[in-house]
SEPA-862692 format. One line per field, with one value per residue (C-alpha): residue number from 1; residue in three letters; x, y, z. Coordinates in Angstrom, 2 decimals. Example, Ala and Ser with C-alpha at 12.3 -4.5 7.8 and 13.67 -1.06 7.14 Angstrom:
BEGIN
ronu	1/2
nuke	ALA/SER
east	12.30/13.67
north	-4.50/-1.06
up	7.80/7.14
//
This chain:
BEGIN
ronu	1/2/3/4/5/6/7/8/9/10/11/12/13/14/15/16/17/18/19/20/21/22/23/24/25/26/27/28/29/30/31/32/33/34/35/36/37/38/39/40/41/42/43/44/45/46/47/48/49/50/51/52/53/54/55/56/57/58/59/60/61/62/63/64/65/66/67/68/69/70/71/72/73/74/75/76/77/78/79/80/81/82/83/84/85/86/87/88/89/90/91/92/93/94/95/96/97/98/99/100/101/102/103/104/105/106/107/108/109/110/111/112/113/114/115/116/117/118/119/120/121/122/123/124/125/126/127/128/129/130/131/132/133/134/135/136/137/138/139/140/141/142/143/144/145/146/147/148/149/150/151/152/153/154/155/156/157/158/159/160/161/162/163/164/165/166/167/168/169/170/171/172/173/174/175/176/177/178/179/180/181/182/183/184/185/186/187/188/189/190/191/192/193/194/195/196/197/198/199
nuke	UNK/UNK/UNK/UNK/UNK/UNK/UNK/UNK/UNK/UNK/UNK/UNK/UNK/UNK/UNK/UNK/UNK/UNK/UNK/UNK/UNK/UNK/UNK/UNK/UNK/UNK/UNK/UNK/UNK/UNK/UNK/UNK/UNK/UNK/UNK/UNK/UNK/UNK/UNK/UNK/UNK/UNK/UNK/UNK/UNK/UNK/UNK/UNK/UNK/UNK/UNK/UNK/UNK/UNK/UNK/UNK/UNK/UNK/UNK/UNK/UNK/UNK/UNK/UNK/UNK/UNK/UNK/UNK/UNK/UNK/UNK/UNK/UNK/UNK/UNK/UNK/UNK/UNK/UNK/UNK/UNK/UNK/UNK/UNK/UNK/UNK/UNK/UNK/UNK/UNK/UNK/UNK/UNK/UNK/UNK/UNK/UNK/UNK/UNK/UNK/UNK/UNK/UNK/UNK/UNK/UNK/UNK/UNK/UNK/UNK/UNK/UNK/UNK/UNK/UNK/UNK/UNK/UNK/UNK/UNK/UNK/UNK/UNK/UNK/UNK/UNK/UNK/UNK/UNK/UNK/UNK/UNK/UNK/UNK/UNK/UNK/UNK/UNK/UNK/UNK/UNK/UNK/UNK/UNK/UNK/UNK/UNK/UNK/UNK/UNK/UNK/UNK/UNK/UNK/UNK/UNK/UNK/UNK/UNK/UNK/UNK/UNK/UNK/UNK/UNK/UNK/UNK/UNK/UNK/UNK/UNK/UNK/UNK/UNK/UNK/UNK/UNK/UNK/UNK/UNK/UNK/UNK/UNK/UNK/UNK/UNK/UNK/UNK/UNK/UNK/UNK/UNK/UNK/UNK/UNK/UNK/UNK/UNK/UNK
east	-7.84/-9.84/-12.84/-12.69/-9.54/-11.40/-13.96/-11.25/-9.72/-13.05/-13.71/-10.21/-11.48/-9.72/-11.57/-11.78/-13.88/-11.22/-10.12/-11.50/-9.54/-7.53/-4.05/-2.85/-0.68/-3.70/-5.90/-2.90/-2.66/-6.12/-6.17/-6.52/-6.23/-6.58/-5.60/-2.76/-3.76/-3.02/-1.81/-3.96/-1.64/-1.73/-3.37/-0.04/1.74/-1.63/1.04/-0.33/-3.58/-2.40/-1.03/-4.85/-6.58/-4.50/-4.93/-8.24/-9.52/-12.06/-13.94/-13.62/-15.16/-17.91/-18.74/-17.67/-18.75/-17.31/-14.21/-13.70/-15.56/-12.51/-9.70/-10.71/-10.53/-7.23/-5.64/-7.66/-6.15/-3.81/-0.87/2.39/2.95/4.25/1.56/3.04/0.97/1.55/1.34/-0.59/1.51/1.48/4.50/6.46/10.04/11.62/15.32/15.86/14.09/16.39/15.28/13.18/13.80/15.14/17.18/20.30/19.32/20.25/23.68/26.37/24.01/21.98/21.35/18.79/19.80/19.72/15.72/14.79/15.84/12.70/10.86/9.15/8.20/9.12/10.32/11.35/8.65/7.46/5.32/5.63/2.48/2.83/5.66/5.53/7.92/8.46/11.00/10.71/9.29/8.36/6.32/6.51/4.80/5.78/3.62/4.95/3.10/1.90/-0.90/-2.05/-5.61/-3.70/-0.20/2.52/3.87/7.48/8.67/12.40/13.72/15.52/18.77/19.10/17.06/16.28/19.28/16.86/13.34/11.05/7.47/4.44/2.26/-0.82/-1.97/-5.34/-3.74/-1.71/-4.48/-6.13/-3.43/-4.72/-8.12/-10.68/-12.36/-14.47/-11.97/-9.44/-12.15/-12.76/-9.85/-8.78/-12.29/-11.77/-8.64/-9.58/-12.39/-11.10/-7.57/-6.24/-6.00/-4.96/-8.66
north	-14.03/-14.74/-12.75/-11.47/-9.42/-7.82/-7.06/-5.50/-3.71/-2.31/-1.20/0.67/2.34/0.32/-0.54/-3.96/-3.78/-5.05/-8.17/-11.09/-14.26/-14.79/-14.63/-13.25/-10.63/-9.52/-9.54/-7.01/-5.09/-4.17/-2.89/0.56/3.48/6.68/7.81/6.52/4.20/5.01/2.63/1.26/2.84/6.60/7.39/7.16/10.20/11.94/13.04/16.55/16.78/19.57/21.70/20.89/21.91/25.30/25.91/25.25/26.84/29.36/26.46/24.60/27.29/27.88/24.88/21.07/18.81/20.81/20.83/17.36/16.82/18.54/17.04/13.70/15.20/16.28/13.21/10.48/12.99/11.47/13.30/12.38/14.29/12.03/11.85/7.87/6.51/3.90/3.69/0.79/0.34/-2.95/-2.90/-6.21/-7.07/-9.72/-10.05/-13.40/-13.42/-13.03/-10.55/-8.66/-4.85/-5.77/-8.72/-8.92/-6.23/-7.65/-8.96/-8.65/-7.88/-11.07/-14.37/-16.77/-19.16/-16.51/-14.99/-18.62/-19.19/-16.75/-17.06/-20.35/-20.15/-21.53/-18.33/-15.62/-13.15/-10.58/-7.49/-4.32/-4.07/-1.14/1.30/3.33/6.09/3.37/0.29/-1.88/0.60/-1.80/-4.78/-7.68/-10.76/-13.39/-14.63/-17.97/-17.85/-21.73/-20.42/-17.70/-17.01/-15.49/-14.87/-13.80/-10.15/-9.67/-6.55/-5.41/-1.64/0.66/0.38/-3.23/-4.06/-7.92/-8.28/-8.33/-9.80/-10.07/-12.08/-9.66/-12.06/-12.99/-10.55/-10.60/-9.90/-7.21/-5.27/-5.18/-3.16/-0.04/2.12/2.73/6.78/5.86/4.36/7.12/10.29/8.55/8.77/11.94/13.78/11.81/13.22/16.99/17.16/15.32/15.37/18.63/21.54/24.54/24.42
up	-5.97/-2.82/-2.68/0.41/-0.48/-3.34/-0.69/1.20/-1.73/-2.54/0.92/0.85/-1.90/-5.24/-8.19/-9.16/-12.25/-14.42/-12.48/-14.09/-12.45/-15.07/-13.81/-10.65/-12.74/-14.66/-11.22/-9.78/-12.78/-13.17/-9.77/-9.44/-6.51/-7.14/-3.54/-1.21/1.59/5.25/8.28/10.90/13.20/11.34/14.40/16.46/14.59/12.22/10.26/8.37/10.23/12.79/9.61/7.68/10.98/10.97/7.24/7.10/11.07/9.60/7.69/10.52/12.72/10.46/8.67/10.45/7.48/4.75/7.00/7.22/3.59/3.12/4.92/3.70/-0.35/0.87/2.20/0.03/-3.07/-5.66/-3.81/-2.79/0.34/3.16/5.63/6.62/3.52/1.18/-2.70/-4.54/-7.43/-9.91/-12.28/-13.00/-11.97/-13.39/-12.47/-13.29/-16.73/-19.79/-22.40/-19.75/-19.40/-15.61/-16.38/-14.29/-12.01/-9.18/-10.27/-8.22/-5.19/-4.70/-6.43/-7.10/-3.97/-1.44/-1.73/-2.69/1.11/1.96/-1.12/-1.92/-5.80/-8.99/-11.32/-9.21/-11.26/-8.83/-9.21/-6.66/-5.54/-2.68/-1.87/1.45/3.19/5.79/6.40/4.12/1.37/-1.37/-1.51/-3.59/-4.45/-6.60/-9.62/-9.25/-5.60/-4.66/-3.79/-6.26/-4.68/-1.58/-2.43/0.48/0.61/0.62/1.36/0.73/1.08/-1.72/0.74/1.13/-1.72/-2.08/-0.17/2.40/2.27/5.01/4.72/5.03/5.25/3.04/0.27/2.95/5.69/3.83/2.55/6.28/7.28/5.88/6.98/4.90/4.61/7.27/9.86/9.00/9.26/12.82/14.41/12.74/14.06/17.39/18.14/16.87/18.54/21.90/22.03/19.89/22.90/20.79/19.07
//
């Protein structure tokens, strides 16, 4: 995996002491977040920072950095509240390989011919590596990537699922979506501080 999306991952917040370069499924797997990971455009909706801000006024009143000490615990959390985030996940799905727990999933619904007209691979082995409250909601890649070091996102949703594919993009520029603590305490101070007029 290309270092600079374990520099990336790391600045979101993952842990990447496990990934040793092994495999690109054992790089994924070893992956961990304990918190969800928020847009680059959270800052359009700030979904659950008004309610925080009204829950929490009296700390904010008396004590700023414990406040937003606070609201970042809160939303960096392992929590499942839909703010907009997404969920780094890494478990295998493997449609297409006999014996496998999943085998034949997809029968009846879609077929080899049609996601190999998105999807350039050899097996069609994926692993979910992200689901969201958005459109799509999952994301996939494939192990069998060409080019394992930076593999494309696929993303698919639970209503139309691999019956639609879309390309994400890289596994780079997937991961630069999201803000790290920093970026997201930014614009949520910015816009309480200089936007929010019931304060």
């Amino acid at each position: 995996m290309k270092e600079e999306i374990l520099i990336q991952i790391q600045k979101l917040g993952g842990n990447i002491d496990n990934v040793k370069g092994k495999s690109l499924q054992e790089d994924l797997q070893s992956i961990e977040f304990k918190h969800p990971l928020y847009p680059n455009d959270f800052g359009d909706e700030l979904f659950g920072v008004d309610e925080f801000y009204t829950n929490n006024l009296h700390l904010y009143s008396t004590d700023k950095k414990a406040f937003y000490n606070n609201l970042l615990d809160h939303f960096f959390s392992d929590h499942e509240i839909p703010y907009g985030q997404s969920f780094y996940r890494n478990f295998l799905f493997t449609p297409f390989k006999k014996d496998s727990a999943d085998f034949e999933e997809l029968d009846g619904l879609v077929d080899q011919h049609e996601i190999r007209e998105t999807i350039v691979a050899g097996d069609l082995d994926f692993i979910c590596i992200c689901y969201s409250y958005g459109f799509p909601d999952q994301y996939f890649v494939c192990l069998t990537d060409p080019i394992p070091e930076n593999p494309t996102v696929y993303g698919t949703d639970h209503e139309v699922f691999f019956q639609e594919i879309n390309n994400e993009g890289t596994l780079e520029e997937f991961f630069k979506r999201f803000l790290c603590k920093d970026e997201f305490l930014n614009i949520v101070e910015h816009y309480i501080e200089n936007v929010k007029t019931d304060k």
